[in-house]
TIVO-672090 format. One record per residue (C-alpha): residue in one letter; x, y, z. Coordinates in steps of 0.001 Angstrom, whole numbers, plus 500000, padded with zeros to 6 digits. Layout:
<node 'A',<X,Y,Z>>
...
// end
This chain:
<node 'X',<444957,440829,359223>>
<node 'X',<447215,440277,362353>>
<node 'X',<446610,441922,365449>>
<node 'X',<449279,445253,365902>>
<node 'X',<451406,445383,369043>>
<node 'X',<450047,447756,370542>>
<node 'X',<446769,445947,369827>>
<node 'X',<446914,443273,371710>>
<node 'X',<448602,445340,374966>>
<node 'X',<445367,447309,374970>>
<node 'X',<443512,444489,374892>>
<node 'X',<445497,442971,377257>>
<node 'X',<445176,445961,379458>>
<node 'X',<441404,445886,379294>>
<node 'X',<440614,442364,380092>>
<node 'X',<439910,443557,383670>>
<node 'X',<437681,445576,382357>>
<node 'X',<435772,444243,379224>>
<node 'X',<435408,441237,377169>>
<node 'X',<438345,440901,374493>>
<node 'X',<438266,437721,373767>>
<node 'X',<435537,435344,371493>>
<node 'X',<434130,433923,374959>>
<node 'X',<432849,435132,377977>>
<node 'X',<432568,433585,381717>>
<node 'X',<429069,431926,382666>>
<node 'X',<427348,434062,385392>>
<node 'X',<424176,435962,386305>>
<node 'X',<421493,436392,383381>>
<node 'X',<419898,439432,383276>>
<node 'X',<417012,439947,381200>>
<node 'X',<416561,443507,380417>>
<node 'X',<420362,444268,379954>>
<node 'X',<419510,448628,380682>>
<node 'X',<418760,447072,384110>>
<node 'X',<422826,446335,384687>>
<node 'X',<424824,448636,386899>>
<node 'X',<427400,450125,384290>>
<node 'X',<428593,452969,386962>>
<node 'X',<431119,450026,388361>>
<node 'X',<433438,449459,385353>>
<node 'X',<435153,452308,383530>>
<node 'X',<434740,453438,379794>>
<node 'X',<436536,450858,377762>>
<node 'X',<438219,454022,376192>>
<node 'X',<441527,454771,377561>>
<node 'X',<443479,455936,375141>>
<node 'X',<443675,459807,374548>>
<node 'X',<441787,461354,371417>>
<node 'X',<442807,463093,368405>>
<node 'X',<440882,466659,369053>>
<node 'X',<440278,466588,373057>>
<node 'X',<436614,468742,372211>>
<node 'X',<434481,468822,374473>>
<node 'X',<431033,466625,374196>>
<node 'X',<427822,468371,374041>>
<node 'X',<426121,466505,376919>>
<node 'X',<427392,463828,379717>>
<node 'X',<427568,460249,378046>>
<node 'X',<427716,461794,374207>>
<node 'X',<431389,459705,374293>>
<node 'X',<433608,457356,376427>>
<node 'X',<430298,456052,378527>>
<node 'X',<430692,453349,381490>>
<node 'X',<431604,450182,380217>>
<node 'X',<429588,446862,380637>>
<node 'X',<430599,443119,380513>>
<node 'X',<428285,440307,378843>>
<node 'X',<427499,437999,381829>>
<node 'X',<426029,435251,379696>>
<node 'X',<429092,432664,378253>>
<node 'X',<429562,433509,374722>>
<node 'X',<431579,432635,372053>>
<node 'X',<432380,434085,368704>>
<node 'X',<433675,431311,366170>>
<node 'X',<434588,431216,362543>>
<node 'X',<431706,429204,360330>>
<node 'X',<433295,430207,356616>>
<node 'X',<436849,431635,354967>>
<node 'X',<438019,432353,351743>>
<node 'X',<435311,434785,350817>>
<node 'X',<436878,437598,349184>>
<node 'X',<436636,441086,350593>>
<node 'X',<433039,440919,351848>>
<node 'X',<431054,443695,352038>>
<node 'X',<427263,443386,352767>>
<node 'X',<425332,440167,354498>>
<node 'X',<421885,438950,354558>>
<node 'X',<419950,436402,356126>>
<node 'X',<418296,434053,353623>>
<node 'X',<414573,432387,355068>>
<node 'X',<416277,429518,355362>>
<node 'X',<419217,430567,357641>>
<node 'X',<421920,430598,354687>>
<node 'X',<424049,433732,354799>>
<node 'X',<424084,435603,351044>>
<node 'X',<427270,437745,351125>>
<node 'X',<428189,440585,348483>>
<node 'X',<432563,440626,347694>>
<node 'X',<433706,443754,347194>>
<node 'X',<434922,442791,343096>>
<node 'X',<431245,442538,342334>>
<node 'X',<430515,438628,343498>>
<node 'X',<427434,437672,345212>>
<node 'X',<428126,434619,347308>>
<node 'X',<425898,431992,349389>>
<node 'X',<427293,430480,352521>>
<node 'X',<425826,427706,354655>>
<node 'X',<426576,428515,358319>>
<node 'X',<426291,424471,359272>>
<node 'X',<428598,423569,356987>>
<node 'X',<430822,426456,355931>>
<node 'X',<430684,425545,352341>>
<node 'X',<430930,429030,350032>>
<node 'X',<429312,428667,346285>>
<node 'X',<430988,429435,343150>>
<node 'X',<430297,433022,342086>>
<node 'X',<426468,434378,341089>>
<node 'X',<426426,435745,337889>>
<node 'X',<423854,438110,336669>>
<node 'X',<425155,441323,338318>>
<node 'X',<426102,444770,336489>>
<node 'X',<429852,445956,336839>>
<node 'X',<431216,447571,339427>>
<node 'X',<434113,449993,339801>>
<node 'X',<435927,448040,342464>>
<node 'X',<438489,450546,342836>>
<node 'X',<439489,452460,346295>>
<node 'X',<436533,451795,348506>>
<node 'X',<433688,450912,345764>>
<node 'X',<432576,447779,344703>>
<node 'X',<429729,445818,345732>>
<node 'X',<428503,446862,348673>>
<node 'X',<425231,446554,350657>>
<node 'X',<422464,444258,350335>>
<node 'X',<418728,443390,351477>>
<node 'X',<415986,440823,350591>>
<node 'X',<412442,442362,349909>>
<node 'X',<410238,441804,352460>>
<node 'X',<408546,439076,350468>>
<node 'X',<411546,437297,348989>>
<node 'X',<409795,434120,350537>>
<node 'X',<407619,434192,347140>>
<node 'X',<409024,436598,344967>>
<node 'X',<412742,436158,345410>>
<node 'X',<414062,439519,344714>>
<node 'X',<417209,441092,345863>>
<node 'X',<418480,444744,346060>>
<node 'X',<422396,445828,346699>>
<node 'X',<423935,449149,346121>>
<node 'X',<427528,449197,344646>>
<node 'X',<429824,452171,343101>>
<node 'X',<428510,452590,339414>>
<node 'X',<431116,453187,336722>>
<node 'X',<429896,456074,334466>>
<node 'X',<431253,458881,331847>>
<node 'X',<433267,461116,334072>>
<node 'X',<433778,458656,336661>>
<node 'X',<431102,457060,339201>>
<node 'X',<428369,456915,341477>>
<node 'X',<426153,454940,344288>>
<node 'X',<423991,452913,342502>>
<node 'X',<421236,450776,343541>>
<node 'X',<420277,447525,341728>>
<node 'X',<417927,445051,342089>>
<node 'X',<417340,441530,340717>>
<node 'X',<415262,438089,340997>>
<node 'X',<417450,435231,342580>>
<node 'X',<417003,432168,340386>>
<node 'X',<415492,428932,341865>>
<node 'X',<418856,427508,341691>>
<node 'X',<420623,430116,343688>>
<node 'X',<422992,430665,340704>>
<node 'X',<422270,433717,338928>>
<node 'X',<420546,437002,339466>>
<node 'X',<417627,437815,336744>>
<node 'X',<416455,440891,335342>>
<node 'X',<418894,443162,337068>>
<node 'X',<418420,446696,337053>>
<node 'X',<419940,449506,337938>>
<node 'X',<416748,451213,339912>>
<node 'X',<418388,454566,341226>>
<node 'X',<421743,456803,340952>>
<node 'X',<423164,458782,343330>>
<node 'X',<424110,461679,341171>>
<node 'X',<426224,463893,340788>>
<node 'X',<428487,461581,339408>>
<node 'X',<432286,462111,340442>>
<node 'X',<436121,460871,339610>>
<node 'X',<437291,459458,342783>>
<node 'X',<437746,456143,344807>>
<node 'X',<436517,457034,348348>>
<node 'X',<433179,457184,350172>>
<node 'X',<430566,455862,348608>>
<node 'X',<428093,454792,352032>>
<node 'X',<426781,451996,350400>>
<node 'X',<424043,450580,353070>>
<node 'X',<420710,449598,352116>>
<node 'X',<417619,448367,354416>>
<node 'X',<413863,448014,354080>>
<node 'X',<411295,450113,356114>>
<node 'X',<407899,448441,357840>>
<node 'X',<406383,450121,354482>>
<node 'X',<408135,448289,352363>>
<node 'X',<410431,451380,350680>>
<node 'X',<414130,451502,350868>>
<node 'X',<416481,453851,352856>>
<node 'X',<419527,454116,351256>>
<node 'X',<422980,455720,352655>>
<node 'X',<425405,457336,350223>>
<node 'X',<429284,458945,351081>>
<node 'X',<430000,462690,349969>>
<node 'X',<432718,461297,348025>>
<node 'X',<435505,462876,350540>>
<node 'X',<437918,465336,348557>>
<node 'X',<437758,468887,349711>>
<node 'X',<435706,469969,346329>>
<node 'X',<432737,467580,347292>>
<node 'X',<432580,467716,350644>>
<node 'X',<430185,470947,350817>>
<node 'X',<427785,468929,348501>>
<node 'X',<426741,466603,351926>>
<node 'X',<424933,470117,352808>>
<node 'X',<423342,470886,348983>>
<node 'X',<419753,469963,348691>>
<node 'X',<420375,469567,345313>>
<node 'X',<422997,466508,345730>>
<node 'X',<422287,462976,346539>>
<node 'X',<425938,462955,347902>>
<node 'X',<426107,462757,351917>>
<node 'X',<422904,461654,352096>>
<node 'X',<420113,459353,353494>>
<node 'X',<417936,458807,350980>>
<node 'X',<414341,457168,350838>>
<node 'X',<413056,455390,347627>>
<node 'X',<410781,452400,346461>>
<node 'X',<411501,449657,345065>>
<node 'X',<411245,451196,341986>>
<node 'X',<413670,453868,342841>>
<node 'X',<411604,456369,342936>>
<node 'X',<411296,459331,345924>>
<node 'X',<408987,457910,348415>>
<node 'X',<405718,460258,348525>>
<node 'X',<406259,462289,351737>>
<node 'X',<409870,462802,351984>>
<node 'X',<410674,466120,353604>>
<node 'X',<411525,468028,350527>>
<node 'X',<409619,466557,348015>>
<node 'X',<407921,469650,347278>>
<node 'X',<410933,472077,347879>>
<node 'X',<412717,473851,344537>>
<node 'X',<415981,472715,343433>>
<node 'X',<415665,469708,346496>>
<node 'X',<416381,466375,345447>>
<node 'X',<412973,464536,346388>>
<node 'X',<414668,461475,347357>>
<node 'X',<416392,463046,350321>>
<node 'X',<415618,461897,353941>>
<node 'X',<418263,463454,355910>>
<node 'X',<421418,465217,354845>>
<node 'X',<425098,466543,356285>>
<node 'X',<426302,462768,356372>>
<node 'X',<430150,461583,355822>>
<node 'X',<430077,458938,355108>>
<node 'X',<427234,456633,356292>>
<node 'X',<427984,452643,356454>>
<node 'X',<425591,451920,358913>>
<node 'X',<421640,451327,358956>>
<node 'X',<419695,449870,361303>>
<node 'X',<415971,450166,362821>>
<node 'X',<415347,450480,366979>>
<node 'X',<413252,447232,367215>>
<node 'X',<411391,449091,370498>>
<node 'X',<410739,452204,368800>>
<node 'X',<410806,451776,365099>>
<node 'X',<413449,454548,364677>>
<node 'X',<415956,455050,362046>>
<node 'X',<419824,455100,363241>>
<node 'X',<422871,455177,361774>>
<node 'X',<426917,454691,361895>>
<node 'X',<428945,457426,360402>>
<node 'X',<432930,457691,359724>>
<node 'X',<434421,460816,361279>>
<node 'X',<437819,462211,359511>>
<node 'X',<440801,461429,362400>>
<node 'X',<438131,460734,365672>>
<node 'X',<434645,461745,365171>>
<node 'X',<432652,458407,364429>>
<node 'X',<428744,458881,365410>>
<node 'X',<426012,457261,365877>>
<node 'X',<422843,459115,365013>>
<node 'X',<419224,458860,365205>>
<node 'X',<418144,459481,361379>>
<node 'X',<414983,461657,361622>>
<node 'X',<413347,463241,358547>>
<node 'X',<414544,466853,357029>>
<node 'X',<417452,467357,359858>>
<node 'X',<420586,468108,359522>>
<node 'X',<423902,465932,360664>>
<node 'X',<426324,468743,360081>>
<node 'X',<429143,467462,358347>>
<node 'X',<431321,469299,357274>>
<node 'X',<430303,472458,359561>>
<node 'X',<430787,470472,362609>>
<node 'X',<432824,467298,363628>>
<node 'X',<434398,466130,366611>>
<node 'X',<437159,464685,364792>>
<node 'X',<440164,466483,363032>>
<node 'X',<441453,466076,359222>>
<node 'X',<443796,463027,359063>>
<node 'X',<446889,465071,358565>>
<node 'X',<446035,467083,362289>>
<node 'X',<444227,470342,360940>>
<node 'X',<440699,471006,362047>>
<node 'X',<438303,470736,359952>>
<node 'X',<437123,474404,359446>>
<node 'X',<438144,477751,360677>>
<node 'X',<438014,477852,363431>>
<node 'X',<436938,474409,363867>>
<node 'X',<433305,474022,365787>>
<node 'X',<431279,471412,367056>>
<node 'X',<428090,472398,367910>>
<node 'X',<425540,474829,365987>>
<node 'X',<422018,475704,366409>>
<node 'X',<420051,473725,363771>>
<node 'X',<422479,471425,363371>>
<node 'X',<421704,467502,364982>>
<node 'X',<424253,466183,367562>>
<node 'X',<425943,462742,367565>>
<node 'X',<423565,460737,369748>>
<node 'X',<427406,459244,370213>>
<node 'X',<431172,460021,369388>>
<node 'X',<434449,458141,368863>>
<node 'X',<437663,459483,369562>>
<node 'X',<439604,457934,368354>>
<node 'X',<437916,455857,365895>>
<node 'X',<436013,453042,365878>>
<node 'X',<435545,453228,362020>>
<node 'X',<432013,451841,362231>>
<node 'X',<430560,449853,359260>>
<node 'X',<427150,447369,359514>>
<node 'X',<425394,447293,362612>>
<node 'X',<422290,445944,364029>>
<node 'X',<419728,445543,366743>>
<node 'X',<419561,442778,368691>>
<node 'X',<416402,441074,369031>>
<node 'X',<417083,437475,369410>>
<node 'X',<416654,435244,372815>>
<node 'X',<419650,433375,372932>>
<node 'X',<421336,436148,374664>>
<node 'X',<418379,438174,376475>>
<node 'X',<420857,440525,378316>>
<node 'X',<421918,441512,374710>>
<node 'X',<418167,442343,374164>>
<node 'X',<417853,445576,371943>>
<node 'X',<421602,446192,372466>>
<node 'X',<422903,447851,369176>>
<node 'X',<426165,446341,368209>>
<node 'X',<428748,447705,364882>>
<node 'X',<431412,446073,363166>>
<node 'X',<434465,448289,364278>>
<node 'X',<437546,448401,361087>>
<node 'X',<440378,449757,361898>>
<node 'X',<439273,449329,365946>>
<node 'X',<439094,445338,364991>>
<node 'X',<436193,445300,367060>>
<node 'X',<432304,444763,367619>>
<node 'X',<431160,447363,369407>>
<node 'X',<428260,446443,371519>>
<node 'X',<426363,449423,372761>>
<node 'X',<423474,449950,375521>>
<node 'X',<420591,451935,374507>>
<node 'X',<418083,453555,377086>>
<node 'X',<415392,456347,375994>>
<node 'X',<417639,456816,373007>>
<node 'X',<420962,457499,374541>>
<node 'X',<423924,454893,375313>>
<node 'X',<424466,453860,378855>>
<node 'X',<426581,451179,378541>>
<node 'X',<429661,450072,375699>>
<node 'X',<431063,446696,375168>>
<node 'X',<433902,445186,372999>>
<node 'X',<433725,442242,371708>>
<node 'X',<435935,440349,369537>>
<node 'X',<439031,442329,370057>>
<node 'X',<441469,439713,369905>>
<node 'X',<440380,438116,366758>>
<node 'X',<442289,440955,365436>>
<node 'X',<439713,441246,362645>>
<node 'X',<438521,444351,360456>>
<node 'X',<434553,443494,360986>>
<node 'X',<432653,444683,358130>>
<node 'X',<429254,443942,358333>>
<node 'X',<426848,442112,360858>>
<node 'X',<423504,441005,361162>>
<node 'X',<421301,438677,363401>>
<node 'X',<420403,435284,361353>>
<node 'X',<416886,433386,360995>>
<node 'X',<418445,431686,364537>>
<node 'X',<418999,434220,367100>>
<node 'X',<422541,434116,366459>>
<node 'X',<424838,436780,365413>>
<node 'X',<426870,436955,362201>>
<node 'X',<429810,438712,360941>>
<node 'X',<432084,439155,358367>>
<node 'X',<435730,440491,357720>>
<node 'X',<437580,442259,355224>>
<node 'X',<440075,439199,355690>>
<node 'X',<436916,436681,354558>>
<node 'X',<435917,435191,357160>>
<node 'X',<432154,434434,358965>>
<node 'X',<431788,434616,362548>>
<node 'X',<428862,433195,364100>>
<node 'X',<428575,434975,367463>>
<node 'X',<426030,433087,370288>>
<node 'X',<426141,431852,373416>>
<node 'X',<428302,428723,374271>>
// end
């Protein structure tokens, strides 16, 4: 995907400010990155936002920028992937990689080289925004080899998140014994917002996000106990509702359910400093959050947003943005960043980027890189910009490095130079 005009004179506008490009300047080296003074460079936010609401609290949106000081440089390792969705980090630094059409491909970041198709999956409904989606090793895969993935489920009626999971074969070429190990149910006729990210716990259960499918007549379903749509949900491996979930012994409650009022949830990732849960959520037209996940609240959606519907009505009437009981954005977009994967950063190869929380940006063609102190953001950085690239999905690799992948099917391997 190329770069728009007015693209690249943004970017060009806010070189001064942050880092657009795939490589920073060499300079001072920082260890503990919440130490830098972000009060001296603006928010790397100028343009004006869809809804103009105002935040809850000072720094909830459009926070001081910051500027890596280490020399980085992000470079493409792999193309021709098709439509990637979800990445993980194989023990052995390979990069497995799940295509949208319902492929599961390996690629080896030192040489580039993408293998033929693994077979073995169930079918997906590829259609709109399903497909294959996320993905996650078990803890052990070391000595058991097992995989999990969620991906839109084609059913009677229509479809459905589903998660599946399956045993990697010793020669990498096929998934065995794959099994559909959870639904997210109702099932429903449409093509959009499906959340689709899928991560392990310290426990070793799974949290699992799904979309509230996006039409008008689902929507109020992301605040029914008795949907899994617009939720986080928490399972084992088996699929099964994890014994202590906050409504596991509430009527008419799906027991699964972790947390609830979600969009359309793309993003998972655990604070490495204080084992917390946070997410990336899609807003309608502005309204992207960030939120830290806790158990039984909820995120509000669609009672309150700070984003509008994309044809310029609020969303409600009249439209509100905070209520009493209802969890605020730890932080907003507006406009959008249309956040997807993200993760923590807890490798040494960067130390200034140490804990930093950083999301593929879509339609923002972006990584966001975000500063994190006592659980609010004090600091935003983009990276990437002029790659011009619709990130999907990143994670940190068995080397310290930082990995990426675009709708357009490409790797980036992001480190310093």
């Amino acid at each position: 995907m190329k770069i728009t005009i007015s693209k690249a004179l943004f970017c060009a506008a806010a070189t001064t400010l942050v880092a657009c490009n795939g490589a920073n300047s060499a300079g001072t080296n920082p260890t503990d990155s919440t130490a830098q003074d972000t009060s001296k460079l603006p928010p790397v936010e100028t343009n004006k936002g869809n809804a103009e609401y105002k935040p809850a609290f000072e720094g909830q949106t459009r926070i001081a920028g910051v500027k890596t000081t280490t020399a980085f440089a992000g470079k493409v390792i792999a193309e021709g992937l098709k439509s990637p969705w979800g990445i993980a980090a194989l023990p052995d630094g390979r990069l497995l990689i799940t295509e949208k059409a319902g492929n599961l491909r390996i690629v080896d970041p030192a040489t580039g080289k993408l293998s033929d198709a693994i077979t073995g999956l169930p079918k997906v409904d590829a259609e709109g925004q399903g497909g294959l989606l996320g993905i996650t090793l078990d803890p052990d895969f070391a000595s058991n080899r097992m995989v999990y993935w969620t991906f839109a489920e084609p059913a009677n009626g229509g479809n459905h998140t589903a998660v599946g999971k399956g045993k990697l074969s010793a020669d990498d070429k096929t998934i065995e014994g794959a099994t559909v190990i959870y639904q997210a149910l109702p099932t429903y006729n449409g093509k959009l917002h499906y959340g689709g990210r899928i991560i392990f716990d310290k426990e070793g259960n799974l949290f699992v996000s799904t979309g509230e499918r996006s039409d008008l007549e689902t929507r109020p379903q992301a605040q029914h106990l008795n949907s899994a749509l617009g939720k986080i949900l928490r399972i084992t491996k088996d699929g099964k509702p994890v014994s202590g979930n906050p409504f596991a012994n509430q009527a008419d409650a799906k027991p699964e359910i972790y947390s609830y009022g979600h969009r359309n949830v793309q993003g998972l990732a655990f604070n490495p400093t204080t084992g917390d849960l946070w997410d990336s959520e899609f807003g309608p037209r502005g309204g992207d959050e960030i939120n830290l996940v806790q158990a039984g609240k909820n995120y509000g959606w669609p009672i309150i947003t700070y984003g509008i519907e994309y044809k310029g009505d609020p969303v409600g009437n009249p439209p509100i943005q905070q209520k009493e009981g209802l969890e605020q954005p730890v932080y907003y977009w507006d406009p959008v960043l249309s956040p997807s994967g993200m993760t923590f950063y807890t490798g040494d190869n960067i130390p200034e980027w140490k804990n930093n929380l950083f999301i593929s940006g879509l339609s923002s063609t972006h990584i966001a890189r975000l500063v994190i102190k006592d659980n609010k953001v004090v600091g935003e950085e983009r990276l990437l910009q002029s790659e011009g690239q619709r990130f999907r999905d990143i994670i940190q690799g068995t080397d310290g490095a930082l990995y990426s992948i675009t709708d357009s099917g490409k790797v980036y391997k992001i480190d310093k130079q």
